[in-house]
TORLO-255323 format. One record per residue (C-alpha): residue in one letter; x, y, z; chain. Coordinates in steps of 0.2 Angstrom, whole numbers, plus 2048, in hexadecimal, padded with zeros to 3 digits. Layout:
! residues N
{r: A, X: X, Y: Y, Z: Z, c: A} .
...
//
This chain:
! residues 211
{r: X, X: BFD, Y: 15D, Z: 827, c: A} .
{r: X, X: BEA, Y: 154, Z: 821, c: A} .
{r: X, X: BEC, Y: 142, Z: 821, c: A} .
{r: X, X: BE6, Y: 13D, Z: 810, c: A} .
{r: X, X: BDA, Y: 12F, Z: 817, c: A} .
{r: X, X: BD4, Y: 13C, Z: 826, c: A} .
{r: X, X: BC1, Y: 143, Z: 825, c: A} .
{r: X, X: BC3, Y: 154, Z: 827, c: A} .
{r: X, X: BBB, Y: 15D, Z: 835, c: A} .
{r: X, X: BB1, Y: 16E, Z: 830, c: A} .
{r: X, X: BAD, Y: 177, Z: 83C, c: A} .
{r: X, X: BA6, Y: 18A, Z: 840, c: A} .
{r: X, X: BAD, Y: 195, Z: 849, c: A} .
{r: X, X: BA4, Y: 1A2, Z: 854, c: A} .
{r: X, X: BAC, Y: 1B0, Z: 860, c: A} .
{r: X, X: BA6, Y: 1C1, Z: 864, c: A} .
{r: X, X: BB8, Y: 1C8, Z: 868, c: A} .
{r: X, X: BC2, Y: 1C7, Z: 856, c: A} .
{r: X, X: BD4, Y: 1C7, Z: 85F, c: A} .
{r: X, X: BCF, Y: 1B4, Z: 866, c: A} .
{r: X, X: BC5, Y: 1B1, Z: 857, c: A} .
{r: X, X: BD4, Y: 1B4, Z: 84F, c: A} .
{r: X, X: BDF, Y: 1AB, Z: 85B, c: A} .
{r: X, X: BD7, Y: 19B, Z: 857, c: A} .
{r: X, X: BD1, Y: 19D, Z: 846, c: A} .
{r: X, X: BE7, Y: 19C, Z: 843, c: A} .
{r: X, X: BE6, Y: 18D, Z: 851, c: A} .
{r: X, X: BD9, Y: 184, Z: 847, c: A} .
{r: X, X: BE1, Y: 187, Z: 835, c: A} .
{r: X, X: BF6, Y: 185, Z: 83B, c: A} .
{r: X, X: BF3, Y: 176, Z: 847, c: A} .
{r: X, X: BE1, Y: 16F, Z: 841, c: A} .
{r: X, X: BE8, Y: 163, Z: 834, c: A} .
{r: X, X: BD7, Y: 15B, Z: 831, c: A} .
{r: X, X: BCD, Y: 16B, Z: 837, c: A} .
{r: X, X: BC4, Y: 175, Z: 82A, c: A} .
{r: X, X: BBE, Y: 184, Z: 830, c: A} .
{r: X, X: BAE, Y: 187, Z: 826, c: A} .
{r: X, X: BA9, Y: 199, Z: 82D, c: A} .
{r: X, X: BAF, Y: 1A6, Z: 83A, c: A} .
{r: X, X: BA7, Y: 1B4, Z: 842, c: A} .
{r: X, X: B9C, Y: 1BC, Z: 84F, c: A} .
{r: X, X: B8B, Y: 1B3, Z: 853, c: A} .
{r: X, X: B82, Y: 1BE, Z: 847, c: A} .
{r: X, X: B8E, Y: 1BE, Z: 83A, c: A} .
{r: X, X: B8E, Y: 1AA, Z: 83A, c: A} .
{r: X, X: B7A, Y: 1AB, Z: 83C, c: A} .
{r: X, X: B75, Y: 1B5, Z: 82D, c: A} .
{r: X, X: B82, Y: 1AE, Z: 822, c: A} .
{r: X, X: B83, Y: 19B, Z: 824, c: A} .
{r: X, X: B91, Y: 18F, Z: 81E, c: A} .
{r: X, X: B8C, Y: 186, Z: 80D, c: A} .
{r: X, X: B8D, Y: 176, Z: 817, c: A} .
{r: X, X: B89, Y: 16F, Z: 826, c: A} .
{r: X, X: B97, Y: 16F, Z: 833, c: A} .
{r: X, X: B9D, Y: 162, Z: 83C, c: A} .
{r: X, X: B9F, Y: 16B, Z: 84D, c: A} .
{r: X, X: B9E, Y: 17E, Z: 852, c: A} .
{r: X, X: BAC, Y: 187, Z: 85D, c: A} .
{r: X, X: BA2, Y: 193, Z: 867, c: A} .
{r: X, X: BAD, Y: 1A1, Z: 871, c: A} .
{r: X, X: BA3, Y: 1A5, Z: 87F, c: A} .
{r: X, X: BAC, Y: 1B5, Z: 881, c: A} .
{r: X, X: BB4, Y: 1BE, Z: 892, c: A} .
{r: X, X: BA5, Y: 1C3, Z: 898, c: A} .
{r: X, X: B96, Y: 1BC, Z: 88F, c: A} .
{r: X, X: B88, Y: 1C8, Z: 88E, c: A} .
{r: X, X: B8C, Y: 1CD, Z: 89F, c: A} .
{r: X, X: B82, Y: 1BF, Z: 8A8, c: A} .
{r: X, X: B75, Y: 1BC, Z: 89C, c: A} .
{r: X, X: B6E, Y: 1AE, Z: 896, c: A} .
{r: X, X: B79, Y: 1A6, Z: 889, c: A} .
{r: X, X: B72, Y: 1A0, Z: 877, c: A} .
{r: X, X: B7C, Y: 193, Z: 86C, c: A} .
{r: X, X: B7C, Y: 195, Z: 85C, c: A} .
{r: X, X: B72, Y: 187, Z: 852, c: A} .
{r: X, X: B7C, Y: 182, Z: 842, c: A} .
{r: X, X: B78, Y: 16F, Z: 844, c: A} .
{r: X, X: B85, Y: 169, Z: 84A, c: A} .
{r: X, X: B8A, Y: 167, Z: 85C, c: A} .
{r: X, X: B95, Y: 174, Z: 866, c: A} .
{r: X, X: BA4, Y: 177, Z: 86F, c: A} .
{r: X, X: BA3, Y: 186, Z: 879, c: A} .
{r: X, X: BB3, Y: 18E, Z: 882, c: A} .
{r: X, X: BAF, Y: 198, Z: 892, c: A} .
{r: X, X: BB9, Y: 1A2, Z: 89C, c: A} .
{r: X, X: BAF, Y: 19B, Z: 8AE, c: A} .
{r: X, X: BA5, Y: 18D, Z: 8B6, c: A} .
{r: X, X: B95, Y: 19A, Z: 8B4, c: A} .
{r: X, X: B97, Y: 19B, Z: 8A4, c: A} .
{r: X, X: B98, Y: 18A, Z: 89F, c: A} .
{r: X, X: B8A, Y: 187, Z: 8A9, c: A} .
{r: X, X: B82, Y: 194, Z: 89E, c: A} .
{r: X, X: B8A, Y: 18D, Z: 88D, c: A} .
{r: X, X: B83, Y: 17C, Z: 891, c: A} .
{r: X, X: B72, Y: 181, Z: 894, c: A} .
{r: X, X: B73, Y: 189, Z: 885, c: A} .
{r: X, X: B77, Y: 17A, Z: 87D, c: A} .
{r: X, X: B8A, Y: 178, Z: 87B, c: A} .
{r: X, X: B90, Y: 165, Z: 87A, c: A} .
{r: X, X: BA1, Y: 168, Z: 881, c: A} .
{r: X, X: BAA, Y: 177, Z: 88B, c: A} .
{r: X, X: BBD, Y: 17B, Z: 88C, c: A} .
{r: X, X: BC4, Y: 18A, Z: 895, c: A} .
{r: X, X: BC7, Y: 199, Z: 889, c: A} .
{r: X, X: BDB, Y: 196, Z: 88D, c: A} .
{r: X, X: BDB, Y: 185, Z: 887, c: A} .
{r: X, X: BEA, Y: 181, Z: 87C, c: A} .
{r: X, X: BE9, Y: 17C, Z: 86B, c: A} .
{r: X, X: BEC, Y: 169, Z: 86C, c: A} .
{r: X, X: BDE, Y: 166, Z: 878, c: A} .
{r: X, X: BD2, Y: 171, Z: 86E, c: A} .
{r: X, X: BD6, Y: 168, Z: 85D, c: A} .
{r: X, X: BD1, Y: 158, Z: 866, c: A} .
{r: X, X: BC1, Y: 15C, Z: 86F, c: A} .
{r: X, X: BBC, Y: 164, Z: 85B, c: A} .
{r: X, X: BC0, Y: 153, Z: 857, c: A} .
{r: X, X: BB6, Y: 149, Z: 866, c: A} .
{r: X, X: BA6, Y: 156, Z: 863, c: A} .
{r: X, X: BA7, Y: 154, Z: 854, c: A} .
{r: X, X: BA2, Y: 13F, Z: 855, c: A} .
{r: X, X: B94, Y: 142, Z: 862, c: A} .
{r: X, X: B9F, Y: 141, Z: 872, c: A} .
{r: X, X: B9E, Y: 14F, Z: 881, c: A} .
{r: X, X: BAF, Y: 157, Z: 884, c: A} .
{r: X, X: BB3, Y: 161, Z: 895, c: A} .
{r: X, X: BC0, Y: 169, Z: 89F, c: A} .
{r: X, X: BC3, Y: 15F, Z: 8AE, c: A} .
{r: X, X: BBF, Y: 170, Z: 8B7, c: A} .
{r: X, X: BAF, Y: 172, Z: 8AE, c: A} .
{r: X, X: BA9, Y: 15D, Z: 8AD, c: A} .
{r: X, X: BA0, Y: 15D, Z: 8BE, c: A} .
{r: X, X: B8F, Y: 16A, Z: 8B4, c: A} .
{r: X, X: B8E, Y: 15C, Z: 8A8, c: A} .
{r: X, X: B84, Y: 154, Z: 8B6, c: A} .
{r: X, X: B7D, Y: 164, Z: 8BE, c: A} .
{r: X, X: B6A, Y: 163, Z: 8C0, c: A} .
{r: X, X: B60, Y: 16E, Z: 8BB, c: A} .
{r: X, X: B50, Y: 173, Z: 8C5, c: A} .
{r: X, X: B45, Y: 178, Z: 8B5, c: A} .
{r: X, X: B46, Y: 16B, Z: 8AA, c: A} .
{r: X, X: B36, Y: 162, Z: 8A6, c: A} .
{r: X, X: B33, Y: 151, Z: 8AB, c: A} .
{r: X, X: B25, Y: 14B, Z: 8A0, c: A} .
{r: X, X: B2D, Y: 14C, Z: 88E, c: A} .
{r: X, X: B32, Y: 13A, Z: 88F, c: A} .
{r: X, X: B1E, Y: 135, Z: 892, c: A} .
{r: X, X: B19, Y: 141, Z: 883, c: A} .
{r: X, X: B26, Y: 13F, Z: 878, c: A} .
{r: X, X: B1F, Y: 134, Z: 869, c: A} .
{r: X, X: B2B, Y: 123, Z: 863, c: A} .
{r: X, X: B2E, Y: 12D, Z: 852, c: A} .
{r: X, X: B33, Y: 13D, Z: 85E, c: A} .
{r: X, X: B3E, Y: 133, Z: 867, c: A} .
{r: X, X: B47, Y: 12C, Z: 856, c: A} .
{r: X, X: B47, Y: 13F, Z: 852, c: A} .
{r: X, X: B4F, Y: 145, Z: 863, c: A} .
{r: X, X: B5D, Y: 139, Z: 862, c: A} .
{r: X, X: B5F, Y: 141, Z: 851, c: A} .
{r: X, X: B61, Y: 152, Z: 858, c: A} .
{r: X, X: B6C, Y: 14C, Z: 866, c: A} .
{r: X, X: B78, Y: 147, Z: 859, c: A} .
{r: X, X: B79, Y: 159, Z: 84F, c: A} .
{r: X, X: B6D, Y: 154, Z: 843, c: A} .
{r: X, X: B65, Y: 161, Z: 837, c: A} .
{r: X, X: B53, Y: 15F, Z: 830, c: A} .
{r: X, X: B59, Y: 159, Z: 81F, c: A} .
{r: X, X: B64, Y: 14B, Z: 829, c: A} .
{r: X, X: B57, Y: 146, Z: 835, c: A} .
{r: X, X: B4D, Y: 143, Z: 824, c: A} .
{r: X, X: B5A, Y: 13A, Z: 81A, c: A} .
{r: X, X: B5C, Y: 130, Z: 82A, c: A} .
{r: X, X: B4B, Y: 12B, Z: 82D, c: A} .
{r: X, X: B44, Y: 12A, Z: 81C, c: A} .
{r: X, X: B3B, Y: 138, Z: 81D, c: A} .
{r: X, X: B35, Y: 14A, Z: 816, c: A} .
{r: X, X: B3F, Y: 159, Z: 81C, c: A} .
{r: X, X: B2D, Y: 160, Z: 81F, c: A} .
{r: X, X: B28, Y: 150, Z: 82A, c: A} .
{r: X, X: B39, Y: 150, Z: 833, c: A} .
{r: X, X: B36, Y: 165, Z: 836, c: A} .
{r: X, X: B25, Y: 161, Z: 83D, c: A} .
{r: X, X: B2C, Y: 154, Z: 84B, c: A} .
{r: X, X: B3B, Y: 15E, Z: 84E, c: A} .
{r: X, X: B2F, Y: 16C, Z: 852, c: A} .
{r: X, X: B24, Y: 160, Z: 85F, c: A} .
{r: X, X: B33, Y: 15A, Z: 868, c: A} .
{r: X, X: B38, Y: 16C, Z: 86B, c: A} .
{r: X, X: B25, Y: 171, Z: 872, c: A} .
{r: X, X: B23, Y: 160, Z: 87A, c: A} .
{r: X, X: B35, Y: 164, Z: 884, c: A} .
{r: X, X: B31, Y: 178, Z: 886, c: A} .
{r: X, X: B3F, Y: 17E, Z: 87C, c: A} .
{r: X, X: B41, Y: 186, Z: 86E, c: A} .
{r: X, X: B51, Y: 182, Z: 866, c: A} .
{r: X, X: B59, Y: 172, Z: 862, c: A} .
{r: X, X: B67, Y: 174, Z: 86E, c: A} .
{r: X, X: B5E, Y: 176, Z: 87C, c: A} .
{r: X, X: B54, Y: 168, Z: 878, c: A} .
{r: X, X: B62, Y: 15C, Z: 875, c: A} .
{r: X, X: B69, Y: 163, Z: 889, c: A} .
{r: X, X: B58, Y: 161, Z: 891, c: A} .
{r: X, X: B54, Y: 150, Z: 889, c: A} .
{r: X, X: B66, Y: 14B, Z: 890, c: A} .
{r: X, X: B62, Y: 151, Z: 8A1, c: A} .
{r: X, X: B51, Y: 148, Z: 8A1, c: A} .
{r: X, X: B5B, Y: 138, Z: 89C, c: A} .
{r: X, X: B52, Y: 136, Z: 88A, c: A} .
{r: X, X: B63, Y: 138, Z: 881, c: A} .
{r: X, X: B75, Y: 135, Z: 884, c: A} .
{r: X, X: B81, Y: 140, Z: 87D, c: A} .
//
């Protein structure tokens, strides 16, 4: 039962497979309490039709075998996400797409509810089995965005790193959506991305943000 003084946590949900989309879509609405599940679906379905507001944090299902080695993409809603993986490979795929958290696909309800909760304030949730590719390394990753990066982009990055959306970071920063669109759109080219996600993971790795 909702504490009445509780914020409730909206969240999307996103899995390929219906039968576990299923599975935790009754997980998150019979043991959620505070949990309010703004939209399920597959990637595409969640994509094209958008929840009317902005979620708090995204449940992405990774899937058994997702796309059968290839590279992974998070979906962008936002908000940050929690991605459930069936491997270590696929976590460390899942995280370079951008995931803020990652939990074994088998992970019982009480422990999922909490790392929603945890996601959902900013904070990095991983399965101890999983928690040593939060600090993995990564070859590829640039090392001159902290030089380039501008004091305003900076301001903006720590935005993103936080699930901002446009309209946020402009509310936020006293700015336009259009202006907050533009330096949004500079951090990305100046970190050699090309979605927030992965901007918010590279920046992390490059020591710029904290998540």
């Amino acid at each position: 039962m909702l504490d009445s003084d509780a914020t409730p946590v909206r969240v999307v949900l996103i899995a390929e497979d219906p039968l576990a989309r299923g599975a935790l879509s009754r997980a998150l609405v019979e043991q959620g309490g505070d949990i309010v599940v703004l939209l399920s679906g597959t990637l595409a379905e969640v994509e094209s039709s958008r929840p009317e507001s902005t979620p708090d944090v995204v449940l992405w299902d990774v899937g058994l075998h997702p796309a059968d080695g290839a590279r992974l993409d998070a979906p962008e809603l936002g908000a940050p996400v929690l991605a459930l993986v069936p491997d270590e490979p696929s976590g460390e795929g899942a995280l370079s797409a951008g995931a803020r958290g990652l939990l074994f696909r088998d992970v019982a309800p009480a422990p999922l509810l909490a790392a929603l909760r945890a996601v959902a304030r900013g904070l990095s949730v991983f399965d101890p089995a999983l928690s040593s590719l939060r600090a993995a390394p990564r070859a590829s990753s640039p090392t001159s965005g902290q030089e380039t990066l501008t004091p305003r982009e900076r301001e903006v990055l720590a935005l993103l790193a936080e699930g901002l959306s446009n309209k946020a970071i402009a509310d936020r920063l006293s700015i336009s959506e259009h202006t907050a669109k533009f330096h949004v759109n500079a951090v990305l080219a100046k970190l050699g991305v090309q979605r927030r996600t992965e901007a918010v993971v590279r920046a992390a790795r490059m020591g710029l943000v904290t998540l």
